[in-house]
N, C-alpha and C positions, 0 to 999 in steps of 0.2 A: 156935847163937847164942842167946845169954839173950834176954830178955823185954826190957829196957832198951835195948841194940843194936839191935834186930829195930824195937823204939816209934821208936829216934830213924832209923835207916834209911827207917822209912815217911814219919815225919815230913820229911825233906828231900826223900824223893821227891812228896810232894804237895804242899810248898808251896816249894821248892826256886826252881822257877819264877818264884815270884811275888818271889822275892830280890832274885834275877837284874835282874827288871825294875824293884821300886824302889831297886835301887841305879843302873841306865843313868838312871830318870828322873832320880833326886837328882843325876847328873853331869850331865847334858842340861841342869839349873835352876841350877845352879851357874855355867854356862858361857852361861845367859841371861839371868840375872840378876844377874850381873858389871858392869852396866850401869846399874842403877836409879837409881846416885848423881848422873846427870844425864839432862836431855829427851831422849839419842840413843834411835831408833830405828829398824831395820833391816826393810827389806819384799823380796818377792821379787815380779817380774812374774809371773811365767809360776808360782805354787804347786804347780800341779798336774802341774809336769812336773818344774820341782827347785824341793827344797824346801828352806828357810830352818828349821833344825833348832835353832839356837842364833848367837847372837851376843854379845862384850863389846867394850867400848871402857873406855878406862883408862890414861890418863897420856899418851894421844895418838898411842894404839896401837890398834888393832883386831884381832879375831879374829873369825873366822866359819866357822861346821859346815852344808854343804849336803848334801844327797840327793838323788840320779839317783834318779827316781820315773816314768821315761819310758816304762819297760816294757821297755827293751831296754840295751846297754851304749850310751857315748857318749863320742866323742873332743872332749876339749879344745882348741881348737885355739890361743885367744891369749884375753889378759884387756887389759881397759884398764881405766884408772881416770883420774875426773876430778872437780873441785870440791874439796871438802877430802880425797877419800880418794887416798891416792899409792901408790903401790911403794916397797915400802922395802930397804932393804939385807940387813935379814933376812927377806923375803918369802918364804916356802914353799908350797909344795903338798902335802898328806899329807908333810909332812916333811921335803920335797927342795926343793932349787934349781927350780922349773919350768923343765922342758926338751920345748915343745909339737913336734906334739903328747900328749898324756895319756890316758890310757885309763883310764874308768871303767865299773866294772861295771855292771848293772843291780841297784839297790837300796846302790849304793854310794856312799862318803860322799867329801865333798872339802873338809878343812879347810885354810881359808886364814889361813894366818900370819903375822904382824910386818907386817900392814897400817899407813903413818903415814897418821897421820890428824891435819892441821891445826884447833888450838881444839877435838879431839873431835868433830868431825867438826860443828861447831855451825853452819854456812854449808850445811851437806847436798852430798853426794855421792854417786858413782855408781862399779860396776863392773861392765861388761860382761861377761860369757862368752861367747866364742863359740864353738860346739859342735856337733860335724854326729853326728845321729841314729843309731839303729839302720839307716836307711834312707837316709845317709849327705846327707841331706835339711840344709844349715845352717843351724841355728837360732841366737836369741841370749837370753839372758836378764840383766834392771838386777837386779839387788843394791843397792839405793838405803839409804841414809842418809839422814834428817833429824834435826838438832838442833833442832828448834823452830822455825827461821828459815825463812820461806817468801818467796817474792816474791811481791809484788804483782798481776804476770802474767806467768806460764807459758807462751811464746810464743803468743802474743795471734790469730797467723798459723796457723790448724790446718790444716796440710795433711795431715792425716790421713783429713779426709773426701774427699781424690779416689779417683777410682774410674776405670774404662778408661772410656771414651768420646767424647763431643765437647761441648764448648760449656759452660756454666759447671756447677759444680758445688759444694754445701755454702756455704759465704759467698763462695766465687771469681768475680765476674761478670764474662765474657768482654769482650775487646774484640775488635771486629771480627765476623765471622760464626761458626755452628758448626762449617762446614767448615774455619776457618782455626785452629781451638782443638783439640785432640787429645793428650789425656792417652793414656801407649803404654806400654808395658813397656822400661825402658831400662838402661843403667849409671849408677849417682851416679858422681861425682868417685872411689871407691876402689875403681869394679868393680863395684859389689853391684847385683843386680836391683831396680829398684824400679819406683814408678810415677813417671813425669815429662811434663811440662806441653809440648807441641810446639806453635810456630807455624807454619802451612806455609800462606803467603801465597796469596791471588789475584791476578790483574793488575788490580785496583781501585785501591791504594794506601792511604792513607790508615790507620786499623785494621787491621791485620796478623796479630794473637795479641795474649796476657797477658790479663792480670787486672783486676780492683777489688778489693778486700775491704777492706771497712767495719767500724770499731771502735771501743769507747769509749774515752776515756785521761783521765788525769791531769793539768791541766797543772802540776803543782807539782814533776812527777817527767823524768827525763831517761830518752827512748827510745832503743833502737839499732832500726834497720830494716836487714835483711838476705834476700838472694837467691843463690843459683846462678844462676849463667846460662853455657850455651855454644852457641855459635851453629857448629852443628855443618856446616851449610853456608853458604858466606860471602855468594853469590849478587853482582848488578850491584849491586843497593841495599839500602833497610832499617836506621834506627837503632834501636840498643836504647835503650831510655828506663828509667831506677828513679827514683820518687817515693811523694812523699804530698800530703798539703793537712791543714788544719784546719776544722772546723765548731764551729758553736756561735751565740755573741753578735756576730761577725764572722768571716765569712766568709776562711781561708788562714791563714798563718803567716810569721814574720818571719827572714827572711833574714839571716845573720849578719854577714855582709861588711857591709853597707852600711844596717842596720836599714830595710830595707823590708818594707811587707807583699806578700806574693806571696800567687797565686791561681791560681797555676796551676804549683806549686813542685815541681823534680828535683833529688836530689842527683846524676846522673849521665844526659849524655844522648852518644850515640857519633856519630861520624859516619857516613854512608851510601855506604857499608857501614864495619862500623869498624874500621879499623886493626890491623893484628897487635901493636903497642904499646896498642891500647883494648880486643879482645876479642880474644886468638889464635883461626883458627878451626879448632875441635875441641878445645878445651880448657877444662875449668869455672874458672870465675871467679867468688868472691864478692863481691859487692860489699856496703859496706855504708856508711851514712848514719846520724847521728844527731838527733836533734829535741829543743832543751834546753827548761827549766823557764821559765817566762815570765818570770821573775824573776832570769834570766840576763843578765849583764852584759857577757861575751868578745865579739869577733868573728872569735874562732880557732876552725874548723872542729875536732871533735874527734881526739883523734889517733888512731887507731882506725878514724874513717873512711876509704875505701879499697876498691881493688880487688886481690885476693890469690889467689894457682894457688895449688898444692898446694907448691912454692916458694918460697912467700913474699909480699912485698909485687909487686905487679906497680906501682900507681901510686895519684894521689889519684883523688878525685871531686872535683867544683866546689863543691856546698855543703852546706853544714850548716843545720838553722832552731831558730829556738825556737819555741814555741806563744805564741798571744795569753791574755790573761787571762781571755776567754771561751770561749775552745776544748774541747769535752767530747766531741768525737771526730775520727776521723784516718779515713786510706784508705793502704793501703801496695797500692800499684800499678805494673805491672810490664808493658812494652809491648817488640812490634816494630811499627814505624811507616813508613809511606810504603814499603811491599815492592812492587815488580809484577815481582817476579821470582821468578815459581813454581816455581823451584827450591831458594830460600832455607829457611834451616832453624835455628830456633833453640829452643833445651829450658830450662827449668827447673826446679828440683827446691829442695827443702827451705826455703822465704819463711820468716823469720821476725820477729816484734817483739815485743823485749826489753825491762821495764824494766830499768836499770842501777841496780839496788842491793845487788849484792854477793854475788848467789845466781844472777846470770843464767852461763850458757856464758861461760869466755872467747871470746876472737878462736883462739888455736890451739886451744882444743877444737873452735871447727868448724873448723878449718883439718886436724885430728887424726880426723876422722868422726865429733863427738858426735850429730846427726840420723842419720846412716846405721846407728849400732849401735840406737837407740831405734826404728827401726821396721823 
């Protein structure tokens, strides 16, 4: 081998490597920076278990490069999407039609393709993975989108601070006693283990279970308030009650039907016990209520409001309110009332209050599990 062979031979052997690698990064930057021409940007929950390697969006499409970084392989098992980002018709996985579940290696990549994405994703959205471990353990991880557009408040309702135990917890304050409040390991509405809120009555009456939880608000903005609720034993009596009230310069808020100020105000109160047309028992039901801008003119209940299984529409709620002009906080509060039948049993699970400005969940995204994939 001449001298010049043997020079350039060394030469690609010692730096041969380092080719290699800025030519993946120049592809990796290319494929992240595909994006810069607007505000989107892509984050990952969980980083350190899969990672968010590159992203673009462009003409209303999206593309995204992740990495199993878990230490072990990981099955796919189903993706959702919701907000501006959708399934599109050319949607692939590493190249293919997704056919879950998918099997990734450890250290292995999973590019997602022909993502649509509404306005470029500018209203922000979300895609779940969900994905059971080396330890066959199911985990989930958001793939989240923001174009810049954020809301105002980011359900307002955190039930992320409960925890197992009894009696109020994080801004939740009990109604009734600690033995009648018991947060347990239960099923949501799609199965999934979580934590959930039980009332399990004494023969007092009166306070039964549920909550308070106290919040600032807006009044110049339109809230949705929303709960799970299944009354998982129906028992002799017990109604379930969903409201709120307003604080501030005056005391409640104004009833739509009939512009009164109320002060003691529910969008939904059941009978005792209620009805399998009001709560089937053992079955979640959302129910939700909305709260307009003070400067609200209707006295049409929103349409939205409601109570909905997994089904569908189940029926209405009675009312809808606005806020008064002084109102600068709310209470989204959630009862069983008048129980002395200590075998009664009623659960809650995922409270929320939404402002409605175009970035909150739809109605079928919770009706579709958007609380059950985010925790």
């Amino acid at each position: 081998m001449n001298q010049k062979a043997q020079a350039g031979l060394e030469y690609l052997m010692t730096y041969g490597w380092a080719l290699v690698m800025v030519s993946a990064i120049i592809g990796a930057l290319i494929l992240i920076t595909t994006h810069t021409t607007n505000t989107t940007t892509f984050s990952s929950s969980n980083p350190t278990k899969i990672m968010l390697k590159g992203s673009s969006i462009t003409e209303n499409t999206a593309e995204l490069l992740l990495q199993n970084i878990t230490g072990g392989a990981i099955k796919i098992n189903s993706v959702h999407f919701f907000g501006d980002l959708e399934t599109g018709s050319d949607f692939k996985v590493n190249g293919a039609i997704p056919a879950f579940p998918i099997d990734i290696t450890a250290g292995g990549e999973m590019h997602f393709d022909g993502l649509a994405s509404q306005n470029n994703c500018g209203s922000g959205g979300s895609i779940f993975v969900l994905y059971s471990d080396a330890f066959n353990f199911e985990r989930t991880v958001e793939i989240k989108c923001n174009g810049g557009a954020t809301s105002s408040v980011l359900n307002a309702c955190d039930y992320t601070t409960w925890t197992l135990g009894q009696g109020s917890v994080g801004g939740f304050s009990k109604n009734g006693t600690d033995t009648e409040n018991w947060r347990i390991m239960g099923e949501d509405p799609w199965g999934k283990t979580t934590i959930v809120w039980e009332a399990r009555p004494d023969d007092a009456g009166n306070a039964s279970g549920g909550w308070n939880y106290y919040l600032p608000i807006d009044n110049t903005k339109l809230y949705r308030f929303s709960v799970w609720v299944n009354r998982t034993v129906l028992g002799a009596n017990g109604r379930f009650y969903f409201g709120t009230t307003g604080y501030g310069a005056v005391y409640g808020v104004t009833r739509l039907s009939d512009e009164t100020i109320q002060t003691n105000p529910y969008f939904y109160t059941s009978s005792s016990p209620p009805s399998s047309t009001q709560l089937p028992e053992g079955e979640w039901v959302l129910v939700v209520g909305h709260v307009f801008p003070h400067t609200h003119t209707e006295n049409l209940n929103h349409p939205d409001s409601g109570r909905y299984t997994l089904s569908g529409r189940l029926g209405n709620i009675a009312n809808d309110y606005k806020w008064l002009p002084g109102t600068t906080g709310s209470r989204h509060r959630t009862y069983l009332y008048y129980a002395t039948d200590i075998s009664a049993r009623q659960q809650w699970v995922y409270p929320r209050v939404d402002v409605i400005d175009g970035t909150e969940p739809s109605i079928n995204e919770l009706l579709n599990g958007f609380d059950s994939f985010i925790t």
